[in-house]
N, C-alpha and C positions, 0 to 999 in steps of 0.2 A: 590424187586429190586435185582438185579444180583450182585454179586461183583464186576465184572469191571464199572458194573455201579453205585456201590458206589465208588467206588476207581477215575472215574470221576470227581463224583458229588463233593468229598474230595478234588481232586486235582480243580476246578473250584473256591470254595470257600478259599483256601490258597490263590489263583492268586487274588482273589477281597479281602483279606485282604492286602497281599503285596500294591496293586494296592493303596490302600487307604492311605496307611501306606505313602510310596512313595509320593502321591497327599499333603496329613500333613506337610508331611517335606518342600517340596518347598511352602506351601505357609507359613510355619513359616518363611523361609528364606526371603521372599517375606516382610512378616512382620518383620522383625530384617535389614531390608534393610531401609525401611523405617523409621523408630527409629531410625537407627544410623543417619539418615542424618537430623531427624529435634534436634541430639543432645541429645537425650534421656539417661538418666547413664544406665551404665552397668548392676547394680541388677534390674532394670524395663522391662529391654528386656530381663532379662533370668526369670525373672518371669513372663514375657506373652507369653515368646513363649514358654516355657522350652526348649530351646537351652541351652550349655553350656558355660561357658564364654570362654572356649576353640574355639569352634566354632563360636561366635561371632567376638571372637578376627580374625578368618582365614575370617570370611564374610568382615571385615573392611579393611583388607589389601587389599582384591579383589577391594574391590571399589576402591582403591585409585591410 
């Protein structure tokens, strides 16, 4: 394989890790949406989603 054509194949594969990474996060979100509304405590949603409580806390405000 050529080096642009590794250089490519490298840069293809960071964009489907990013891509994936990105897809994780919104469906954690997706998931700590739904826990907060049926009342779920705080340590329960940062231990299923590993969100931070930092970030739970900004997901809680949005909703409201």
């Amino acid at each position: 394989m050529t080096q642009v054509g590794r250089l490519f194949e490298e840069e293809k594969l960071e964009y489907a890790k990013e891509y994936a990474k990105e897809y994780a996060g919104e469906k954690m979100i997706k998931a700590a949406k739904k826990l907060l509304e049926k009342n779920i405590d705080m340590a329960t949603i940062m231990e299923t989603t590993d969100l931070s409580e930092e970030d739970i806390q900004k997901i809680k405000q949005a909703m409201q």
